[in-house]
NUMAR-472588 format. One record per residue: residue in one letter; x negated, y negated, z negated of N, C-alpha, C in turn. Coordinates in steps of 0.1 Angstrom, whole numbers, plus 5000, padded with zeros to 4 digits. Layout:
N
aXYZXYZXYZ;...
This chain:
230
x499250125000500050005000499149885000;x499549775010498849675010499249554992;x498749594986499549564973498649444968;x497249354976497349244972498249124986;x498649194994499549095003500949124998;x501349214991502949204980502349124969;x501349104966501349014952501248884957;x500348904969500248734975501848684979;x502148774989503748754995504848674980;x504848744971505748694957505248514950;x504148544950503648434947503548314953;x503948324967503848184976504548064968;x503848004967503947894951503647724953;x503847674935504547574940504847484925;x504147394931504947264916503647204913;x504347104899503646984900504246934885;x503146844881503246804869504546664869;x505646744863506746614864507446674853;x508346644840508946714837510246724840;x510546804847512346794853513246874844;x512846944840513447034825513446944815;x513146844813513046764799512446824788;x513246814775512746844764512847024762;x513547074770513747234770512847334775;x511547214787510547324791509847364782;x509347334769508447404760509247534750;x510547504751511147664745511147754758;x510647764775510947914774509447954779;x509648094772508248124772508048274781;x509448324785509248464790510148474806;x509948504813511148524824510648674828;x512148744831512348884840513248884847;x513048954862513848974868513849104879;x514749094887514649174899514049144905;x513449194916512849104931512949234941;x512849104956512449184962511949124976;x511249174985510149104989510249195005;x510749105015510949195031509949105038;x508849155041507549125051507949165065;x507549075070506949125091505649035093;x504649115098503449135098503449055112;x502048985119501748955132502049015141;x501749185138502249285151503749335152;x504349245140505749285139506149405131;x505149415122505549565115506449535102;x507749595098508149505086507749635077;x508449535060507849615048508749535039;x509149675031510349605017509549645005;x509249574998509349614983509749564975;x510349654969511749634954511149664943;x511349604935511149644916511149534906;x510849554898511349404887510249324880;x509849254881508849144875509149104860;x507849094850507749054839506448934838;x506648844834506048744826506048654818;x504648654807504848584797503648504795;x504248364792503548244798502248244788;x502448294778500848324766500148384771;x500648534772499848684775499048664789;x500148574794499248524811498948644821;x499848774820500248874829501448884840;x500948894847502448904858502449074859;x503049084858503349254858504649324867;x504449354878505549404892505649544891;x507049614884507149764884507849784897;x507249804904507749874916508450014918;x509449994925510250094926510250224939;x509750094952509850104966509250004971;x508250074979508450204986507850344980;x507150284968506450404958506550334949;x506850414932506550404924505050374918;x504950224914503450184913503750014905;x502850014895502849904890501549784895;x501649684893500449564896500549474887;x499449464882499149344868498249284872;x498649134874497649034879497548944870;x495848934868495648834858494948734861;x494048644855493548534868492748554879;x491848654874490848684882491248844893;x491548904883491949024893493149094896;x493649164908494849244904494749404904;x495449504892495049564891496649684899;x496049804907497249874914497549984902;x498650024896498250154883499350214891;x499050364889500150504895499750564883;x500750654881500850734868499850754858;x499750584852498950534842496750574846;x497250564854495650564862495450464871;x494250414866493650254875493450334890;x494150294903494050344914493050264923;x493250114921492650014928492749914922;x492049754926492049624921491249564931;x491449444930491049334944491049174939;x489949104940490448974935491648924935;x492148834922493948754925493348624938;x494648644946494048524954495248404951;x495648424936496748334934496348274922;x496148174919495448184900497148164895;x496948244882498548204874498948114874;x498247974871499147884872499547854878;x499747884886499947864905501447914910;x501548044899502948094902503848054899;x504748054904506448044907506748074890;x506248154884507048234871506448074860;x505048084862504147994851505047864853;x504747804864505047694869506447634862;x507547714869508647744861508647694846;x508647814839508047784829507747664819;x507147634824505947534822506647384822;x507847424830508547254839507647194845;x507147274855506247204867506647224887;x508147274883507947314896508247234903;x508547124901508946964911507846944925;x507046994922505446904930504746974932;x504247134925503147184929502047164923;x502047134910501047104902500147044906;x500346904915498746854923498546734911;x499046714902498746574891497446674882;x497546794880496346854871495646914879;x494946864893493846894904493646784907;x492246774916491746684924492546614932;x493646634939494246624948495046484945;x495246404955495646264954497246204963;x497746164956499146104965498546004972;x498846014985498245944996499545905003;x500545965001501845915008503345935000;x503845845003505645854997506545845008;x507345905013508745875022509745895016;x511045875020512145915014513045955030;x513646035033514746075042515646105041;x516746045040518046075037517946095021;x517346095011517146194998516346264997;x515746285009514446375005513146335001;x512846344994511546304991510146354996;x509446305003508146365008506646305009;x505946395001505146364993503846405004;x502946315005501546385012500246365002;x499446485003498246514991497646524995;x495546464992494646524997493546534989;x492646664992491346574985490546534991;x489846394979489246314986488246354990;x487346404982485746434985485746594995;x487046634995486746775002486646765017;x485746845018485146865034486246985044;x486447075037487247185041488447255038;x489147185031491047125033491347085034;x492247065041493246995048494046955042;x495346845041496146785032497646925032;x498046835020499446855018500446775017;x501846875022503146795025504146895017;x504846835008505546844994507046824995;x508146814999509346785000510046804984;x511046724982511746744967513346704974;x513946724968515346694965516246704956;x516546634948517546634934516446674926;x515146614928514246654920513646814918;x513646864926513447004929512847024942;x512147114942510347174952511547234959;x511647224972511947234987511047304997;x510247235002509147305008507447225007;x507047335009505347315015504947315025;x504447235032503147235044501947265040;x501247365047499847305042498747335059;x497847225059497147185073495947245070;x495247245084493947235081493447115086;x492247085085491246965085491746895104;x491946985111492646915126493646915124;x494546885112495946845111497246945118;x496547115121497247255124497747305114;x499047365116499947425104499247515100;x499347565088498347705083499447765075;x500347735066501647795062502847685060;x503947755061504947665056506047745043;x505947655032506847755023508447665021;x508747795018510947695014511447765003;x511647664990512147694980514047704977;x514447764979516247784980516747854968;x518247844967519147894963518847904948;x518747744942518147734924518947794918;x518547864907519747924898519247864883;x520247794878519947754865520547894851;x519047884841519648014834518947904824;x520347894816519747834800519247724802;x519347604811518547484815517247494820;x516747624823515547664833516047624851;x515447564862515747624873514947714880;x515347764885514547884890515147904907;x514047894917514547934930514648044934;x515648114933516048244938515648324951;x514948254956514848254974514048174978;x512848254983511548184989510848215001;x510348135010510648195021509048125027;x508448245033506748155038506248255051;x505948085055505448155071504148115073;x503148205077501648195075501448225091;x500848085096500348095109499248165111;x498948275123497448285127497648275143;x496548175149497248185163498148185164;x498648185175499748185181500948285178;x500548335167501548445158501548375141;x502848445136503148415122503748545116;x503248565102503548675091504948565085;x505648655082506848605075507048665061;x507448625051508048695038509148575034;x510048715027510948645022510848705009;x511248664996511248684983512648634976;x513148764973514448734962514448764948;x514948704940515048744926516348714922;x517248854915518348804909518148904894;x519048904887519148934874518348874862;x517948724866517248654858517548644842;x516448694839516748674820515548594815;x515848504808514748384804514148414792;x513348414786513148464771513348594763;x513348694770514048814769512848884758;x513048944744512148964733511949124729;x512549234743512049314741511049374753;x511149524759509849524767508449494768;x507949474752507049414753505349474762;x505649574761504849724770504649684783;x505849584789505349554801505149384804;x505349324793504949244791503449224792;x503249304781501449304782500749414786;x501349444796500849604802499149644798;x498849704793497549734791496949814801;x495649734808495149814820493949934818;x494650064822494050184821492150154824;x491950254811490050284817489750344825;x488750294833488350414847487350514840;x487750624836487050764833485850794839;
């Protein structure tokens, strides 16, 4: 299983230091849910995986029990992710997502307005407004080899991402949809990213329903403990 491109695919991420939760974002500390994640590849090959996601914004584990297309867990922590099948380390591969970065943290956190570019290098270089939409452009300054960012909001909520390269060519585009508020959390239920190469694009889409905010048991997969290699 290509199991760091389902971790990458879930993660296509997002936000920014604003508080749009108010005074509520520092009570939640835990989210679980369902997910599920339908890929088509460059060559047009698709791929489903289903199973339920745990994280907890201390322990700093994202943990994906996978259902399908095999029975298999992934615990990604900042640096690595690790593949486990019947409680044996199978594989691991650098994270190419850092936690804070995810959708779950971010969340969390009350950062998903922006994309967290206020606690990075990264500089507001533009404001528009369209109709209500708010759109944001980011760069950095001193960097040689990225390209800016384009940030859309609406009703105060992360919509989409652009992100360029240095000749101002699309490299992905992400869409944040269908918010579900649980307990004064929002949460985008539906995320959607298209990653150019050439003249072709990978697609993913990512769903999550059965969202529980704070949820105080499971704690086993909360903090999955990652098996010794023998």
């Amino acid at each position: 299983m290509r199991f760091n491109q389902i971790f990458v695919g879930i993660f296509i991420i997002c936000s920014l230091l604003s508080s749009v939760y108010g005074v509520h974002a520092q009570t939640f500390t835990r989210i679980e849910a369902d997910f599920s994640i339908k890929e088509k590849d460059i060559n047009g090959n698709k791929l489903l995986t289903i199973g339920k996601v745990y994280y907890d914004k201390n322990i700093r584990k994202i943990v994906l029990d996978i259902s399908f297309p095999e029975k298999v867990l992934i615990v990604a922590s900042d640096s690595l992710v690790y593949m486990i099948k019947n409680d044996t380390l199978v594989n691991t591969a650098p994270a190419s997502v850092p936690i804070d970065f995810t959708v779950y943290n971010l969340c969390l956190n009350g950062k998903l307005a922006f994309y967290g570019l206020k606690e990075t290098p990264y500089v507001l270089e533009e404001v528009d407004n369209d109709e209500g939409m708010i759109i944001t452009t980011w760069k950095l300054p001193k960097e040689k080899s990225t390209g800016k960012l384009m940030l859309s909001q609406k009703d105060k909520k992360l919509t989409g991402m652009i992100n360029f390269d240095l000749e101002g060519a699309i490299l992905s585009k992400q869409f944040y949809e269908d918010y579900i508020n649980i307990d004064g959390l929002e949460f985008p239920s539906r995320m959607i990213q298209y990653i150019f190469v050439l003249d072709k694009k990978m697609i993913k889409v990512t769903s999550h329903s059965n969202i529980i905010i704070n949820e105080m048991d499971n704690n086993n997969f909360y903090d999955y403990p990652i098996p010794v290699i023998k």
